[in-house]
N, C-alpha and C positions, 0 to 999 in steps of 0.2 A: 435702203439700197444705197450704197456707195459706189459712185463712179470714176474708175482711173482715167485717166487720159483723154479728159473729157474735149469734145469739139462743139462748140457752136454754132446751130444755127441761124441764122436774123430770117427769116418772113418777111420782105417788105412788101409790098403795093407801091405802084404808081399812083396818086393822090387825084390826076385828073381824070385817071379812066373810069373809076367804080366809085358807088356812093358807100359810107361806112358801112354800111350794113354790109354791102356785095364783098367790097373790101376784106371784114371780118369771117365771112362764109366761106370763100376762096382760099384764105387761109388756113382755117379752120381744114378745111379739103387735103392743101398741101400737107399740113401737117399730120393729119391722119395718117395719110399717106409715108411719109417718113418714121409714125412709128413702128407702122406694119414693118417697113424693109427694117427697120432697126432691130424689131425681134425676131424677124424671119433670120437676122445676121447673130443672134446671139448677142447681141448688142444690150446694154439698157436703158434708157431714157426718162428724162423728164425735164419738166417746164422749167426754166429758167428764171421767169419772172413774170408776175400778172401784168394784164393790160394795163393795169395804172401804173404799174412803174415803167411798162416803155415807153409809154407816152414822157413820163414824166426825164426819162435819160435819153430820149427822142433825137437833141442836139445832139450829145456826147456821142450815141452809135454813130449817126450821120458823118461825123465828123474823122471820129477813129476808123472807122472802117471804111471811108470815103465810099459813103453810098451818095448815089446822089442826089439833090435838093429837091427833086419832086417825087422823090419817093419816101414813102413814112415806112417804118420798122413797125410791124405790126403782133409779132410773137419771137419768142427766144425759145430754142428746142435746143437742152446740152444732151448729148448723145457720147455712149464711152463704156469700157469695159466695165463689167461690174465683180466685186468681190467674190460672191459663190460660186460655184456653177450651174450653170443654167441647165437642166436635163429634160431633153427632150420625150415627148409624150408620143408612145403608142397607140393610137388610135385607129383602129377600121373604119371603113367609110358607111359599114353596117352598124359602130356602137354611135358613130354621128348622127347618123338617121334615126335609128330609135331614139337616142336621147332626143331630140325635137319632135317626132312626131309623138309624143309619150302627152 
């Protein structure tokens, strides 16, 4: 999947509120959450970069994107048109049932 026009998003946490774990779960949440709206928008998406490298460019986002110093960058979400078309599906809400209760 190739994406035009791609936008960024940073995930950060506040550092003193949540322990990593809580941190990473919450994110985890948000980000859910944005890919649902992204393909409900026709949209397509994907990760930017694993957790080790934002920890690892941690300063540089901090800095370039003046987030502030008690907040860590916790996931990258690039979001953006994508090449094909995307064709929406016909579904009943009777082929959705069967298919799960099967």
């Amino acid at each position: 999947m190739s994406l035009g026009g791609p936008v960024y998003f940073i995930i950060s946490v506040k550092e003193s509120d949540l322990s990593e774990e809580s941190a990473h779960l919450y994110a985890g949440i948000v980000m859910g959450n944005m890919q649902l709206q992204a393909t409900n928008s026709f949209l397509g998406y994907r990760f930017a970069s694993e957790q080790k490298k934002v920890t690892l460019i941690d300063q540089v986002l901090k800095e370039r994107l003046e987030i502030p110093q008690d907040f860590k960058p916790v996931q990258v979400l690039k979001v953006g048109y994508v090449e094909e078309d995307i064709k929406k599906r016909k579904v009943s809400h009777g082929e959705v049932l069967t298919n799960i209760i099967k």
